[in-house]
TORBA-392646 format. One line per 4 residues: number of its first residue (from 1); for each residue z, x, y of C-alpha. Coordinates in steps of 0.25 Angstrom, whole numbers. Layout:
<sites>
NUM	Z X Y; ...
</sites>
This chain:
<sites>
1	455 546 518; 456 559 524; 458 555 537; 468 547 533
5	476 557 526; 472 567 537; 479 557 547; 492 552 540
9	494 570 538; 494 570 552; 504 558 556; 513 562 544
13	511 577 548; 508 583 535; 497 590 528; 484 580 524
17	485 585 509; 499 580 508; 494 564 513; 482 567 503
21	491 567 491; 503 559 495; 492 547 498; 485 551 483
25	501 549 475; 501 537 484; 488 530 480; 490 534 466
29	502 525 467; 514 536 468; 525 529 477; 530 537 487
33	543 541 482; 536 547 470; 528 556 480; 539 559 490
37	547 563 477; 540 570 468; 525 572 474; 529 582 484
41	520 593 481; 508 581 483; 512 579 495; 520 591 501
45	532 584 500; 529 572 509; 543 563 510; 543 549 508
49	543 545 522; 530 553 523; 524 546 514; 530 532 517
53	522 536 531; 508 540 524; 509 528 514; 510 518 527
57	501 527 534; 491 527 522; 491 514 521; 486 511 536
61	477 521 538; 469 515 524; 471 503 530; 464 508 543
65	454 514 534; 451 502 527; 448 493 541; 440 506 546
69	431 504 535; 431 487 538; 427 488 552; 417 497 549
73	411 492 538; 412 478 549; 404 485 559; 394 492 551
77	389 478 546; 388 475 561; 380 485 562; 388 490 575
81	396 502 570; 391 514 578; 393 529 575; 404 530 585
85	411 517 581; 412 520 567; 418 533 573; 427 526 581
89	431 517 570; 433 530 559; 441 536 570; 452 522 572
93	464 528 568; 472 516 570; 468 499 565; 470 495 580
97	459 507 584; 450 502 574; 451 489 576; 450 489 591
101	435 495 588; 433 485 578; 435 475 588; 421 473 593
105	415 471 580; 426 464 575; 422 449 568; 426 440 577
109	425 425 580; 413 421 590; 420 426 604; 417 422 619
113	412 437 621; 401 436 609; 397 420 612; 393 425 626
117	384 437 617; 378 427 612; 375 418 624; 366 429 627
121	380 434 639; 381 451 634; 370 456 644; 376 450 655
125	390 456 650; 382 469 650; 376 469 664; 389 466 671
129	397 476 664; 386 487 665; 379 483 679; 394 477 687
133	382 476 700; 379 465 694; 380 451 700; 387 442 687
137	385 430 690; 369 433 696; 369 441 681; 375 430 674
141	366 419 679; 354 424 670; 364 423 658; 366 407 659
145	358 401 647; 367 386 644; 360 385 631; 368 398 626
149	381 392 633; 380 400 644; 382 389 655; 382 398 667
153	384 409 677; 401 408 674; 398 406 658; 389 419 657
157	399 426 666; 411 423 656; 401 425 646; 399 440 649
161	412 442 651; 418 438 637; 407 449 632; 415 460 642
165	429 455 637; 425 457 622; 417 469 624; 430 477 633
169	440 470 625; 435 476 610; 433 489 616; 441 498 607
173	443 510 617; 448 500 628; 456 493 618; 465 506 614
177	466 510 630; 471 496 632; 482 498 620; 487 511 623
181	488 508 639; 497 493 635; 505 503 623; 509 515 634
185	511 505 645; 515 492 641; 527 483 640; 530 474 630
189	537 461 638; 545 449 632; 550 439 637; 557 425 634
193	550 413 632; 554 401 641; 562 391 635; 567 400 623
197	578 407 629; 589 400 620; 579 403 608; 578 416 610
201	589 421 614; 590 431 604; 578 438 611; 585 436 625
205	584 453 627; 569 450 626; 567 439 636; 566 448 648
209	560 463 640; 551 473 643; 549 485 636; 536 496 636
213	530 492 622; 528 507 617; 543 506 618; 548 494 613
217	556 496 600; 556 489 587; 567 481 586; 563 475 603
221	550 475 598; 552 465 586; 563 456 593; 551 454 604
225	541 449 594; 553 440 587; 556 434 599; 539 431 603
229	540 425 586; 549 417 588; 543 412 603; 556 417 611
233	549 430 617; 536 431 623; 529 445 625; 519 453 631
237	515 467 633; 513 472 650; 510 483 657; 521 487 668
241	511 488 680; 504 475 674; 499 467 688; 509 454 691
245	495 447 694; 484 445 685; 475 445 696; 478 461 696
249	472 470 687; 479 473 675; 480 486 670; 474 485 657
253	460 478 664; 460 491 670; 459 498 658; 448 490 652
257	441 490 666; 441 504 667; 436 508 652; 425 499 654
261	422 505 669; 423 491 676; 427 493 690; 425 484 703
265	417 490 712; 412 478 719; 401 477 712; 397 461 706
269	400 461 693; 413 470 694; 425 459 697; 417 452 686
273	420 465 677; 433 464 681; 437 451 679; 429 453 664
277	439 466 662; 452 456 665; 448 445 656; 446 456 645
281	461 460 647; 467 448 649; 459 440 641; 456 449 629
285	464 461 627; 478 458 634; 482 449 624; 475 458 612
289	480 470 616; 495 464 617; 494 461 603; 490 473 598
293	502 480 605; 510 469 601; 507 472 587; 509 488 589
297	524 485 595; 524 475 584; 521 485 574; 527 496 578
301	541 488 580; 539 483 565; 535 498 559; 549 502 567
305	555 491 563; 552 493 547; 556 508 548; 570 504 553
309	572 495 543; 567 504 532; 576 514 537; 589 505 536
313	584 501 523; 582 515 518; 596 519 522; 602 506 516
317	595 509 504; 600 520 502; 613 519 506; 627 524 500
321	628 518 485; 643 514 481; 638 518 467; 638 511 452
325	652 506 453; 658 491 450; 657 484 461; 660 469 465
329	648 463 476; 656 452 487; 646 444 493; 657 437 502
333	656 422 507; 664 410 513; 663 397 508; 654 402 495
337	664 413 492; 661 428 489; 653 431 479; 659 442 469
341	650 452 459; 654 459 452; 647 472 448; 647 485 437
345	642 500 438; 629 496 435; 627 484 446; 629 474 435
349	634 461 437; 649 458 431; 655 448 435; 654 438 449
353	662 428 455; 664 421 467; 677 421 477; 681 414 488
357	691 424 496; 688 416 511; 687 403 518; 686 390 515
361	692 395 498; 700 407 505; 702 411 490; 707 425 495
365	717 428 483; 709 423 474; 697 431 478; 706 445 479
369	710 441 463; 695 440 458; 691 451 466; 702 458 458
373	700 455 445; 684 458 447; 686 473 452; 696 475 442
377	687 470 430; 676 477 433; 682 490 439; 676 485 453
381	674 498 462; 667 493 473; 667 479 482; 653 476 489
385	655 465 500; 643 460 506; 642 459 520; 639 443 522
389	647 433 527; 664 436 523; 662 449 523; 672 456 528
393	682 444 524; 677 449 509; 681 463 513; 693 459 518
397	695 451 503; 691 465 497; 700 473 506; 714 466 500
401	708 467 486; 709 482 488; 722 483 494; 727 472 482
405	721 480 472; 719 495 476; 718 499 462; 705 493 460
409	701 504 470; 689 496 477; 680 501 487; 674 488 495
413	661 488 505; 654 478 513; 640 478 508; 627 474 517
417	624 461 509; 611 461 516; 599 453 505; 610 451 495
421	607 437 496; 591 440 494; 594 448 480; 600 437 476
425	591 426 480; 579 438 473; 573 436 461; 578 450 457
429	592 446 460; 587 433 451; 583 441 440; 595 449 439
433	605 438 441; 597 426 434; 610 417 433; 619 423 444
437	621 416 458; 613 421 469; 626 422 477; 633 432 467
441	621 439 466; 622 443 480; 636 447 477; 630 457 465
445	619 462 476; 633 466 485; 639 473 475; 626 481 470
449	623 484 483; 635 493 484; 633 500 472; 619 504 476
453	613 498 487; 599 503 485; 598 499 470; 602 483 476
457	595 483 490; 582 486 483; 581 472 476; 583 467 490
461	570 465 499; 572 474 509; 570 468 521; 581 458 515
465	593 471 516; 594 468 531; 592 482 537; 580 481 545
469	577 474 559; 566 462 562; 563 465 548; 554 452 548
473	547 453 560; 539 465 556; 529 466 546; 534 462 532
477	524 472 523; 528 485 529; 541 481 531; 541 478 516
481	532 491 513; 542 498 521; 554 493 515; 550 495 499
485	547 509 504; 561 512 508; 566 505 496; 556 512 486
489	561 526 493; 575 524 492; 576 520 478; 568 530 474
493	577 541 482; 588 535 475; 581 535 459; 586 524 452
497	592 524 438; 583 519 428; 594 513 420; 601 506 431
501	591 502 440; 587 486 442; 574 482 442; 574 481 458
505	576 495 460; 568 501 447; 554 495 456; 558 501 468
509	556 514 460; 542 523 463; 532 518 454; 540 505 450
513	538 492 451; 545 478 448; 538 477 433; 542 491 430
517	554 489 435; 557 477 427; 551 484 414; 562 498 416
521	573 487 416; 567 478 406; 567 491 396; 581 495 401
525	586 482 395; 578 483 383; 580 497 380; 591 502 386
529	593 514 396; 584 523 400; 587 538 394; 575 544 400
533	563 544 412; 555 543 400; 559 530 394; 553 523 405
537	540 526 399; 543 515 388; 546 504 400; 534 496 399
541	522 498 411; 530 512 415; 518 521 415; 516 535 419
545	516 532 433; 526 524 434; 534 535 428; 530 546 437
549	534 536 449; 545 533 445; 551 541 435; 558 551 445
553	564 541 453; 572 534 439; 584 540 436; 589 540 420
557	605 544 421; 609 551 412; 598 552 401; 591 561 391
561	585 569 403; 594 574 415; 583 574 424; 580 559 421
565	592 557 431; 586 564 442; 575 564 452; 567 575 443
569	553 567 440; 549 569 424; 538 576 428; 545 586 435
573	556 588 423; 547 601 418; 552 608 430; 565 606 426
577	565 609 413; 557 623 417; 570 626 427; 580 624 414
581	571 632 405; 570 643 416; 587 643 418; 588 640 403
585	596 628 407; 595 613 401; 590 602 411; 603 596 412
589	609 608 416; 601 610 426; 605 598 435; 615 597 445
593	617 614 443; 615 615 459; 618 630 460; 606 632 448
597	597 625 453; 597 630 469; 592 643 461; 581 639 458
601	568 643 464; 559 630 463; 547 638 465; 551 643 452
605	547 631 445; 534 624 451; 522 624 445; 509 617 447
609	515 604 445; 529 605 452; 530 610 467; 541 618 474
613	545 602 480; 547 597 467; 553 608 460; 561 609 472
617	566 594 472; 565 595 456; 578 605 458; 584 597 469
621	586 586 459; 591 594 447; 605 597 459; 606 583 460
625	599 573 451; 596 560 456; 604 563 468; 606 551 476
629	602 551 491; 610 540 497; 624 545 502; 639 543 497
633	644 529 496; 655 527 507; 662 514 511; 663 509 525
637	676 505 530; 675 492 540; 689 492 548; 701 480 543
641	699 470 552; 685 469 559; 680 459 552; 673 451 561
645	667 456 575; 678 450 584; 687 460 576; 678 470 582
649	684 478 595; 678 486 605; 680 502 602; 684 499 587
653	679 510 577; 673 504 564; 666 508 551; 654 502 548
657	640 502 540; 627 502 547; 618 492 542; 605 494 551
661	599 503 560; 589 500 571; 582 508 580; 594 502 592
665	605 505 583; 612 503 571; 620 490 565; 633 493 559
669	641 484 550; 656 484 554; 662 474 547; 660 461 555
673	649 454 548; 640 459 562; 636 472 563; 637 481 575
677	626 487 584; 628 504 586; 617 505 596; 607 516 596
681	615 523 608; 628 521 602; 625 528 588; 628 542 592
685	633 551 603; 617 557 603; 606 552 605; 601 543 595
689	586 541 595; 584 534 581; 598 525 574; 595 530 561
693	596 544 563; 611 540 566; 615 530 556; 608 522 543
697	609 510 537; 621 510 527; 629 522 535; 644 519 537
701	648 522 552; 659 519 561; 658 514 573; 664 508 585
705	663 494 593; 657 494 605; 654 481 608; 657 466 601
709	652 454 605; 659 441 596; 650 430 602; 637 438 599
713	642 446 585; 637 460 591; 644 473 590; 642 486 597
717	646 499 590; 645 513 592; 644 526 584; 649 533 596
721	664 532 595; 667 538 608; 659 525 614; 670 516 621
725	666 500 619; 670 498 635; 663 509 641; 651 504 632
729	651 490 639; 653 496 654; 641 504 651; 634 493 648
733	637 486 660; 632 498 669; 618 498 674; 610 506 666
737	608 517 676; 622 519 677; 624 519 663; 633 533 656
741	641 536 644; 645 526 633; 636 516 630; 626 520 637
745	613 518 628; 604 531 625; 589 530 629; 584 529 614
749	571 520 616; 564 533 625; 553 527 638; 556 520 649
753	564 507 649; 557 494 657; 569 488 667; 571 476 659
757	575 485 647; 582 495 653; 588 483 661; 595 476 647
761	600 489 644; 610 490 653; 614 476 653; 616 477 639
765	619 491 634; 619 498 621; 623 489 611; 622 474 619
769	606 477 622; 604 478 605; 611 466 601; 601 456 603
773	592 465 597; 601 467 586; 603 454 581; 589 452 580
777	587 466 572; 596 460 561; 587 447 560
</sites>
């Protein structure tokens, strides 16, 4: 277990004994949160992405560990482990090393390599490999016996050399040459299937696309295996001075003829050896070893893949809340009308209706009227519109509300309405809304959302918020391991008040679950509020470790104790009462006394149980209790008129919303039901290596139109407003060597560029090359 600490210290780059006790909190059950927050002296301050990382990696290497041990124990009962293959095997510091030196004693079905040991065929094997003078087929005629099913000269020949091909092929050392040589130098090749054009049209940039596989981006990647599922694309991996004519010798036989010192000399039995060397590369290891590296780009695509969706969902997450105002949810609609909810301070539900303001009931004055009377009843602050079909005619029926009645003093936004529709088909939504339709359920989700998006996008599945890309190509449990961490870390950086809080949000909570979750509400009802941390004590199955979890993360506002409102942990409220005994102050005088506080000297105030980190952060909190991380709310602002994309024009300057982010570029929302591509070149005026160091998920930006294209529903923007649309499109008409100024595309994928890549480049330029992509991503 050492070794295991030893090595995830190195690849995090921190001290051994920091692993050592951030892996104890972790198997004694603390969640991370808990540890990142108020462990630090354990673990000398590890962050939670740190530990995110040690946890996955914990989790692999005991998973290596526990396969070490297995192919051991495999070995040792066929009494073949030696002192230097256990060595070898101890010293396998990834499952494809230790499985390649595994292979050879591997249980496997009776092969053509092991029927010809039997038939009595391994010395021959052995003589031609170790003495090539000699004659094959004058060796191989003392090796016929029919009664063992060796029928002749040719059968004892082929015999002997289905013993080579197994023994060359499970050759662990050979086996990694071959590996790294096909990583370093190969390309991975598609190409469309005859007959399937039509079908496949979607993956048309992939008929004809080579690319070197160390290079090949997540996002191409994933399109590449889609296309091969669904029997569009076909794929293979080459090497670039690969021979046009099988009868030449292929690179890789090479390699496996040189590591096993076979060579033609002239001698009898080398074309023999040679010929044996081909068939163990053709034969046995091509097809194996492309599907190992297909299943490293495979992986490696889906580990990209998931972070980028994490990350958009991190920053959604924790976007911008509107705050606990009354607010009436739209979700807008034709022929089944809009559905209205209605809701308080609190999120409760009020009142719901339905209207039917647009085509074929066009009940436009009639909508504006209940509209009216609903925001002046309840005091409505705020209007959420979801982002569904009628959309922006809803914003438009919203817009002349406010000009009618300015007095209400509204403050409209258009919502991403993205898995409204699967809270309300959910058995939470079910549960909440037992006798409410599922439609204006989606409405109340709308209207929630706005208020606090993180406290309703948490009783969403995540990969059902829309944020991610070919989110169910890639492995389903780490996308959903990856995804309830985000979540579980942003509701905790948040806190989350006791007394408010549903169910759904109360079990993302370090050391909650669903039951306990159930039980704080169920005693909320029963009992009342909440006036102190303590209290939760009584809530049934709410131990002493559940407390210490989660305690510090529940907020109680405004309480017996101040400090319940804060991020101070109960077990930490000693050193806050030490600091008002020492000023002579009260606790409640304490907080928020900025110009106090910054005199203090933390190190005035550890002891053995509190560190300087703790006491640090301890009075870090007292400045500004339970200080919300997300930003200030602010309302974008999508120009009158631009509606629908044909209303788009070239060099128009707009306002919109960014709604993903992707390793090409980001998507923004602009107001026309199809959101706009920035690409990755046009996101700044420097060089832009990674998208989300420019923008996230949920920023508000202003853009301009670079390109529209009705037929095909895809806009080009730019984040550069010095870019001109038309000097954009002559670029992309230029040849890529002759390429300068706007438009042009920056070199952010790094290595060389095969011809057919760099080829589509400059037939289709920054923004035309992604779309194809694009639509797929969304998918």
């Amino acid at each position: 277990m050492e070794i295991i600490f030893q090595r995830i210290a190195e690849e995090l780059n921190v001290r051994p004994a920091q692993v050592t006790s951030a892996v104890a909190l972790l198997d004694d059950g603390a969640t991370v949160p808990f540890i990142a927050r108020y462990r630090k002296e354990a673990t000398g301050a590890l962050d939670d992405t740190q530990l995110r990382s040690l946890e996955e990696r914990l989790r692999y290497l005991r998973e290596l560990e526990e396969r070490r041990d297995t192919v051991l124990n495999s070995i040792r009962e066929q009494e073949k482990l030696t002192p230097e293959l256990e060595k070898d095997i101890r010293a396998a510091d990834t499952k494809t090393r230790l499985e390649d030196l595994y292979l050879p004693y591997k249980p496997k079905r009776r092969t053509k390599g092991q029927i010809a040991i039997e038939a009595g065929l391994e010395p021959l094997a052995d003589r031609l490999f170790n003495e090539p003078d000699t004659d094959p087929e004058a060796v191989a005629a003392d090796f016929v016996n029919a009664e063992k099913g060796v029928a002749d000269i040719k059968a004892a020949l082929e015999g002997a050399r289905y013993i080579l091909m197994e023994r060359f092929s499970e050759d662990a050392e050979l086996l990694g040459k071959l590996r790294d040589m096909l990583w370093g130098e190969g390309i991975l090749s598609s190409h469309g299937v005859e007959g399937k054009e039509e079908e496949g049209a979607k993956f048309r940039d992939y008929f004809e696309h080579d690319e070197p596989i160390r290079q090949v981006p997540s996002h191409r990647a994933l399109a590449i295996f889609r296309g091969r599922n669904e029997g569009v694309l076909q794929s293979n991996i080459r090497l670039d001075n690969e021979p046009e004519s099988r009868l030449e010798t292929h690179p890789c036989e090479k390699v496996i003829a040189d590591h096993w010192k076979i060579s033609d000399q002239g001698r009898a039995a080398d074309k023999w050896l040679k010929d044996v060397v081909r068939w163990t590369w053709r034969v046995k290891l091509l097809t194996q070893l492309e599907t190992d590296l297909m299943t490293r780009v495979r992986e490696s695509a889906e580990e990209e893949a998931i972070k980028v969706f994490a990350k958009n969902l991190k920053d959604l997450l924790l976007a911008a809340p509107a705050g606990l105002r009354p607010t009436l949810g739209l979700d807008p609609g034709l022929r089944t009308g809009t559905k209205v909810a209605v809701v308080d301070g609190t999120g409760k539900l009020v009142e719901y209706t339905t209207i039917f303001p647009h085509a074929p009931q066009r009940q436009w004055k009639e909508s504006l009227g209940t509209l009216a009377t609903l925001c002046l009843t309840h005091g409505v602050e705020l209007v959420s519109i979801g982002n569904g079909t009628a959309s922006r005619e809803t914003d438009r029926l919203v817009a002349e509300l406010m000009r009618a009645y300015p007095k209400l003093g509204l403050t409209k936004i258009v919502v991403s309405e993205a898995g409204a529709s699967v809270y309300s088909a959910s058995e939470l939504a079910a549960r909440e809304f037992p006798n409410l339709d599922v439609s204006i359920r989606g409405a109340v989700s709308i209207a929630r959302r706005l208020q606090d998006p993180l406290a309703e996008l948490v009783k969403i599945e995540p990969k059902a918020i829309g944020v991610g890309q070919y989110q169910h190509d890639v492995s389903q449990t780490q996308l959903s391991r990856s995804l309830e961490a985000v979540v579980e870390d942003c509701v905790n950086a948040v806190g989350v008040d006791v007394n408010t809080a549903s169910s759904a949000l109360l079990t993302r909570v370090s050391g909650l679950n669903r039951t306990l979750a159930d039980n704080i509400v169920a005693f909320r009802d029963q009992n009342g509020v909440f006036s102190d941390r303590e209290t939760l004590m009584k809530v049934d199955r709410f131990g002493p470790k559940a407390f210490e979890q989660a305690a510090g993360f529940l907020r109680v506002m405004n309480g017996a104790n101040p400090l319940d409102a804060s991020g101070v942990h109960p077990e930490s409220y000693p050193v806050v009462e030490k600091i008002a005994s020492q000023s002579e102050r009260a606790v409640h005088g304490l907080i928020g006394d900025s110009l106090f506080l910054r005199s203090l000297d933390p190190k005035s105030f550890t002891d053995e149980t509190f560190g300087l980190p703790t006491v640090t952060d301890i009075i870090s909190e007292l400045d500004k209790p339970g200080r919300d991380p997300r930003p200030e709310f602010k309302a974008p602002e999508f120009q009158e008129g631009v509606v629908k994309i044909s209303d788009l024009k070239l060099n128009m300057e707009l306002e919109g919303v960014v709604t993903n982010v992707t390793n090409f570029g980001a998507f923004v929302d602009v107001g026309v039901h199809q959101d706009g591509l920035v690409h990755i070149s046009a996101l700044s005026n420097t060089f832009v290596k990674d998208p989300a160091e420019v923008v996230k998920a949920g920023d508000i930006v202003k853009v301009k139109v670079m390109e529209v294209d009705v037929q095909r529903k895809r806009i080009g923007l730019s984040m550069r407003m010095s870019d001109k649309a038309e000097e954009v499109a002559q670029a992309r008409q230029q040849p890529r060597g002759e390429r300068s100024g706007a438009g042009k595309p920056q070199q952010n994928r790094g290595g060389k560029k095969s011809s057919n890549q760099g080829k589509k480049e400059s037939a289709g330029g920054s923004f035309a090359d992604l779309f194809a992509n694009a639509k797929k991503l969304r998918k």
